[in-house]
KEMAR-444666 format. One record per residue: x, y, z of N, C-alpha, C in turn; residue in three letters. Coordinates in steps of 0.2 Angstrom, whole numbers, plus 5000, padded with zeros to 4 digits. Layout:
N
XYZXYZXYZala;...
This chain:
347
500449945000500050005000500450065000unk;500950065004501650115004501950124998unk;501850104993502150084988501850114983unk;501150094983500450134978500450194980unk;500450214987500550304988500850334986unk;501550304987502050334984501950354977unk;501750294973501950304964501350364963unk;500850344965500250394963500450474965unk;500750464971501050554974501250584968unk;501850544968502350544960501950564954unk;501650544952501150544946500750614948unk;500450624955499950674954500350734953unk;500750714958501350814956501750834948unk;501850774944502150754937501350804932unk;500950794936500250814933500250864933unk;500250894939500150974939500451014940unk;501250984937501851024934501651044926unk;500951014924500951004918500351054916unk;500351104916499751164915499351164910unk;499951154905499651154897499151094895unk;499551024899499150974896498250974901unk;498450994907497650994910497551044907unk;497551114904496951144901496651144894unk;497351084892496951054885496651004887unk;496550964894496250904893495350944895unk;495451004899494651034903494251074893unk;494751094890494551114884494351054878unk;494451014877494450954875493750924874unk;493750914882492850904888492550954883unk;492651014887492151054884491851054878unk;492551064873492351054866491751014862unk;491950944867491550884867490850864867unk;490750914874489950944878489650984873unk;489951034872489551104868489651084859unk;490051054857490251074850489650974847unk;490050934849489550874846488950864851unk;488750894857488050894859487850924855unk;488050974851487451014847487350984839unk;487750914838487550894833487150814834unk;486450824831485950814831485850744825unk;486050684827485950634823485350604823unk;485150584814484450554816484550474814unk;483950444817483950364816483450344811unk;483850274808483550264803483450174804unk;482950144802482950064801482650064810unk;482250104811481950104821481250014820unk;481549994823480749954824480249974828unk;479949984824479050004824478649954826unk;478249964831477549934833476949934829unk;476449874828475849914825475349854826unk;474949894831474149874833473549894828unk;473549834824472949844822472649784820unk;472349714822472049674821471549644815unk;471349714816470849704812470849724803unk;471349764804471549784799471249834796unk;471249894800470649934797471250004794unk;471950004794472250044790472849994786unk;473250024782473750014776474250034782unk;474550044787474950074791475350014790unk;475649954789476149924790476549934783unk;476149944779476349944770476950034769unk;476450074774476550144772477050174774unk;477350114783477950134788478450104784unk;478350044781478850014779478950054772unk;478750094767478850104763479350204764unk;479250224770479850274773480450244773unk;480450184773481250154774481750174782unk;481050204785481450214791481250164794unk;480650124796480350084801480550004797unk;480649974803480649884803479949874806unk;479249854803478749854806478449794810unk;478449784817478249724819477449724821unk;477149684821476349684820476249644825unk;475649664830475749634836474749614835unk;474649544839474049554840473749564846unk;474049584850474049574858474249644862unk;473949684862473949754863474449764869unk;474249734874474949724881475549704879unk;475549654876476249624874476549674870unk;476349724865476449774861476749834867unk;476449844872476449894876477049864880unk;477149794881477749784887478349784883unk;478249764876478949764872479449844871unk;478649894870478949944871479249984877unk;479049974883479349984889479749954889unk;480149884887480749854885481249864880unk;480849914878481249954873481349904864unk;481249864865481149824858480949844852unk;480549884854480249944847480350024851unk;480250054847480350144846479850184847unk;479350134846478650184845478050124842unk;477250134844477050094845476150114840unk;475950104836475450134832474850084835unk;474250124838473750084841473250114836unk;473050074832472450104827471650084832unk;471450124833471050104837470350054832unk;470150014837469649934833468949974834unk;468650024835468050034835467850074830unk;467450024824467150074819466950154820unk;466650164825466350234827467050274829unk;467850254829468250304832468750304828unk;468950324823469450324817469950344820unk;470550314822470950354824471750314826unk;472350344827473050314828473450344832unk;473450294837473950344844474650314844unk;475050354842475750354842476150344848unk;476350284852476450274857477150274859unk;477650304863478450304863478250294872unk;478950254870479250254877479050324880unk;479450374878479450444882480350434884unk;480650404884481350394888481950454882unk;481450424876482050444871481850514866unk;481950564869481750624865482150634858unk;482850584855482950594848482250544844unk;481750504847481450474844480750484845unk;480450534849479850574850479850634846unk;480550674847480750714842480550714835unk;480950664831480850644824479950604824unk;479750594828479050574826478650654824unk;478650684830478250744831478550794825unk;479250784822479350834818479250814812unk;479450764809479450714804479350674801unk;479450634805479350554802478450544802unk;478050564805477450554805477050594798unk;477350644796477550684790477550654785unk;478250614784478350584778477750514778unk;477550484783477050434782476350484780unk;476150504782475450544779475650574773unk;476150594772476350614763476350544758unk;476750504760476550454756475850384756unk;475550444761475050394760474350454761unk;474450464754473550514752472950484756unk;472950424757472050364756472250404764unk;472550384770472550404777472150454778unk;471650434781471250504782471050484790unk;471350434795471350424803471650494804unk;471350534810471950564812472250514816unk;472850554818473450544824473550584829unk;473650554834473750584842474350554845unk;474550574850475450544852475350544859unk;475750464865475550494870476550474872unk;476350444880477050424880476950394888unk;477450314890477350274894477450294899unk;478050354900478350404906478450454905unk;478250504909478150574907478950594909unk;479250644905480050644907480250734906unk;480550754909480650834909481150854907unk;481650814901482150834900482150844892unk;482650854889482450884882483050834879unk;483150824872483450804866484250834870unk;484350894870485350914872485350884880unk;485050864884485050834889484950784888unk;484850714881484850674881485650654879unk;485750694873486350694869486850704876unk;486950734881487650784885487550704888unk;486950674891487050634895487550564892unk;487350544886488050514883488450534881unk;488650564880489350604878489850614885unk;489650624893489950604895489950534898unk;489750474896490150414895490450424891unk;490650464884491050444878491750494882unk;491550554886492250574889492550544894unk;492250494897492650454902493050404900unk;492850384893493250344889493850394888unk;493850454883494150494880494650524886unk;494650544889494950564896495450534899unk;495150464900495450414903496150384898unk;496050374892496250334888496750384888unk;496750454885497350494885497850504891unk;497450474896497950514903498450454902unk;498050404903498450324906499050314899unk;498750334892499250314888499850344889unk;499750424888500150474886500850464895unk;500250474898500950474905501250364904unk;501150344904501250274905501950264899unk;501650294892502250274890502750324887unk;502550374890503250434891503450404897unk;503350394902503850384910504050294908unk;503850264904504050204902504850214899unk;504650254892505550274888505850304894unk;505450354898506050384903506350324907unk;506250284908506450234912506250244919unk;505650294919505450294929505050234932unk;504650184925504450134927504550084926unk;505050094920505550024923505750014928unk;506150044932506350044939505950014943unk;505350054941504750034948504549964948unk;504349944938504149874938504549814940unk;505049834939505449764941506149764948unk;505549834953505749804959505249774962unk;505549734968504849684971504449724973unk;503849684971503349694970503049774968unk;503449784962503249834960502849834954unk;502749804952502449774945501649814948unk;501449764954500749774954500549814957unk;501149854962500849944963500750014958unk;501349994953501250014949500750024943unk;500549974942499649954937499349974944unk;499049984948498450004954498650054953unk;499250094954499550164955499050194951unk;499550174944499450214937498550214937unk;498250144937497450174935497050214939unk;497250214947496850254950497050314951unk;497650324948497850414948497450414942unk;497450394936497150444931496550424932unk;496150394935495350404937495150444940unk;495850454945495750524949495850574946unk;496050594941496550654936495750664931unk;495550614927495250604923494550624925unk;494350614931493750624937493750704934unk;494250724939494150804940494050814935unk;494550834930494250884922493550864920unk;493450794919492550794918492250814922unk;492150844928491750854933491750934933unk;492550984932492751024930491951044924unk;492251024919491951004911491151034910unk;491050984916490350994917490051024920unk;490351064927490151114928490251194927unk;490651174923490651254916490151264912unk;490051214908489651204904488951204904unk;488851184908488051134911487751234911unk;487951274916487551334916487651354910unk;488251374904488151414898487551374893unk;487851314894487351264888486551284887unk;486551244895485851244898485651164898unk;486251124900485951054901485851024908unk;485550964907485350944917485850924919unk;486050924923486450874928486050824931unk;485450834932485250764936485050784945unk;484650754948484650774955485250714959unk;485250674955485850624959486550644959unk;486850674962487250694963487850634963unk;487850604969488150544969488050474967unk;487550454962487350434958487850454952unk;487850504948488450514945488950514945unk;489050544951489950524955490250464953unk;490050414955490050344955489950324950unk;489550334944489550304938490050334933unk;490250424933491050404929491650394934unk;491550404939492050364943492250274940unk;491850264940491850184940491850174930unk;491750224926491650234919492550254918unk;492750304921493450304918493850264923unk;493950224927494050184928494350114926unk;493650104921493650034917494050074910unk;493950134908494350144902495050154903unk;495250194911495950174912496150094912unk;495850074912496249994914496249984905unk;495849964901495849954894496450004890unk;496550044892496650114890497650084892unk;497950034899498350034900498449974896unk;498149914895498249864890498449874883unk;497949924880498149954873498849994874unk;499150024879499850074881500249994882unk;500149944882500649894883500949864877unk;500249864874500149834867500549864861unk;500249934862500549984855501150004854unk;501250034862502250054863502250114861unk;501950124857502150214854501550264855unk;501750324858501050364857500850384851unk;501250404846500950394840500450344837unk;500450274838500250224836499550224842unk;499850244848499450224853498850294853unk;499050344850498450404849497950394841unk;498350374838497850354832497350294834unk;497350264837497150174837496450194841unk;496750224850495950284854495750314849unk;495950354847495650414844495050364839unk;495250344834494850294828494250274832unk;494450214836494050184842493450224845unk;493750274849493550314851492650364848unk;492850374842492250384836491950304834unk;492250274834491950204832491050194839unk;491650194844491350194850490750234852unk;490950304850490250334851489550344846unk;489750304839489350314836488850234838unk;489150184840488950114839488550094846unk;488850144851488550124858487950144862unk;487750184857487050214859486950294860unk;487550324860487550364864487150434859unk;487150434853486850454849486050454844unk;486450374840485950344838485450284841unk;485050264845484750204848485150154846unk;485250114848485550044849485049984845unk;484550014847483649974843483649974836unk;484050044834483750064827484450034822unk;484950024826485649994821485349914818unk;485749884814485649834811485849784818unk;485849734815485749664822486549664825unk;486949674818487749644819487949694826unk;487849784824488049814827487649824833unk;487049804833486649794842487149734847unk;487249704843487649624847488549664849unk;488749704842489249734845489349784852unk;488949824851488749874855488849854862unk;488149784863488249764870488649704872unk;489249704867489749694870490449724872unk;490249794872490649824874490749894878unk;491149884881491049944890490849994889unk;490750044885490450104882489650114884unk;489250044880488750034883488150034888unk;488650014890488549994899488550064904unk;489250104901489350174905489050234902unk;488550234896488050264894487550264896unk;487450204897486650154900486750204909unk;487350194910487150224917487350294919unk;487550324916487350414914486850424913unk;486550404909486050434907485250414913unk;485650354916485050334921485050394927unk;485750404929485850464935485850524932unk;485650554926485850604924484950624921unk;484650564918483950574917483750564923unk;483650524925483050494930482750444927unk;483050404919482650364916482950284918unk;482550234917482550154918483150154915unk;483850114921484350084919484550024922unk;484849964920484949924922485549914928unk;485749944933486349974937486749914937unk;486249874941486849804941487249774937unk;486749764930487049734925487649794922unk;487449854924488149884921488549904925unk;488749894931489249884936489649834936unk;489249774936489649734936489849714929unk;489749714925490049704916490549764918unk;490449814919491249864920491749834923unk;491549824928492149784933492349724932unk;492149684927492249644924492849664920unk;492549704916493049714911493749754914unk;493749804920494149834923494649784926unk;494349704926494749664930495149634926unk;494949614918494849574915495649624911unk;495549674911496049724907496749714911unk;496349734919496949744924497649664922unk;497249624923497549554921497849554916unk;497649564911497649574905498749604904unk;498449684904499149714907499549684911unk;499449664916500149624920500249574916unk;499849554915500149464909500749474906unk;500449544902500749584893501449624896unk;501449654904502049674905502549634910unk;502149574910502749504912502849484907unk;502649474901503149454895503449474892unk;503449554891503749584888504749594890unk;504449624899504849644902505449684899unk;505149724892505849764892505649834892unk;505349834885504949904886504449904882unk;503949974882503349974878503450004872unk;
């Protein structure tokens, strides 16, 4: 334990010798918050719900022929309604069965305002455009009533995508500059240095990593005009434990690549890969099948899933993304020792 204080001491004053690098990593954040929350992706290929048994509109022919909707046709109006609180469809068309009441209620979760949004602006739009014969009106309701808006749903993934971003530059950049310095050689290969070092390294940049995003957001949050959330410590704890697990992946790739060059290209690509596939933008729902299965196999998911649960107030699975982090936190950690007992020379 004497030994992990030590290195992390080391590490934290090495940090805040370094002014330039902490105010491009708080600019960075920011940039991040304000410049890509303000770009607004829409979804395409959503699975759509459609009640209508009896068959009294052309609605499955007209959703499918937007090219936006995969139509599922439900005869069982509950089972339609649990799917959608399960989130397996996007929105929910009940054409109502009473001859004397013409009409189509437009049903959404309520969780996800990029897909209330595009209904209420658009998408509902282009279906009545392409289908003249429609003369049902339409009405919209929603399973959960929610107070936040589209750039609070956006801010709320994006920071999961900076605790990757954060984490992954701190742990690279200092890990394999003090590597060529030879400061960690030294340390590695005295006793029992190996595994103060890996504990040091990832919990100082989780600490390092913490502050700037926490910094980030409390700049920005009053100019923007996004939520934080009432759970104050509910967030804490979720990018805590979010940069964390991407320090630890973040240390295996710094084992792996050896170079910052090679190790800044490789995050970086990843990084974009990451936040377009993990939900944080486009629903998870509305990708093709390959890219759902990728998604939730990977940690970004799970740290989106729980931001946005402490950040919204919406339905998240906590456990299941706690524990798959820490998973992967451990799974990395091991990973890294393995990668710098074989090496044993340098990165």
């Amino acid at each position: 334990m004497h030994a992990i204080l030590a290195i992390m001491y080391k590490d934290i004053l090495q940090w805040t010798r370094r002014p330039l690098y902490f105010g491009a990593s708080v600019m960075l954040a920011i940039l991040i918050l304000v410049c890509v929350g303000n770009t607004i992706s829409g979804a395409n290929d959503m699975p759509f719900g459609l009640y209508d048994p009896a068959g009294i509109s052309e609605l499955s022919k007209h959703l499918t022929d937007t090219k936006r909707f995969r139509v599922r046709v439900y005869d069982d109006l509950e089972k339609a309604k649990g799917d959608l609180a399960r989130e397996k469809i996007v929105a929910l068309a009940n054409v109502s069965q009473d001859p004397l009441e013409d009409s189509v209620q437009i049903l959404s979760s309520g969780n996800n305002p990029l897909i209330d949004d595009q209904i209420a602006m658009g998408l509902l739009a282009v279906l009545t455009q392409r289908a003249k014969e429609l003369s049902i009106p339409l009405h919209s309701a929603a399973l959960f009533q929610v107070n936040f808006g589209l750039r609070d749903y956006i801010t709320s993934g994006l920071v999961a995508y900076l605790c990757y971003v954060l984490a992954s530059m701190n742990v690279g950049f200092s890990w394999i500059y003090e590597w060529m310095e030879r400061t960690y050689r030294q340390i590695v290969f005295a006793p029992g240095g190996l595994n103060a070092a890996i504990v040091a390294k990832t919990l100082t940049v989780t600490l390092e990593a913490s502050l700037v995003l926490w910094l980030a957001l409390g700049i920005t949050s009053p100019i923007v005009g996004f939520t934080l959330g009432g759970n104050f410590f509910g967030l804490l704890g979720a990018t805590v434990l979010s940069v964390f697990t991407f320090a630890c992946i973040g240390l295996c790739f710094a084992c792996v690549l050896k170079t910052i060059r090679i190790y800044t290209m490789t995050v970086s690509i990843l990084g974009v890969a990451l936040m377009f596939v993990s939900g944080i933008i486009t629903p998870v729902k509305a990708m093709p099948g390959w890219e759902q299965k990728l998604a939730m196999a990977l940690p970004m998911y799970y740290a989106a899933d729980m931001t946005k649960g402490v950040m919204l107030g919406i339905p998240a699975d906590y456990t299941r993304d706690i524990l798959i982090l820490i998973s992967w936190s451990f799974a990395s950690l091991w990973l890294a020792r393995f990668l710098l007992i074989r090496s044993k020379a340098s990165i």
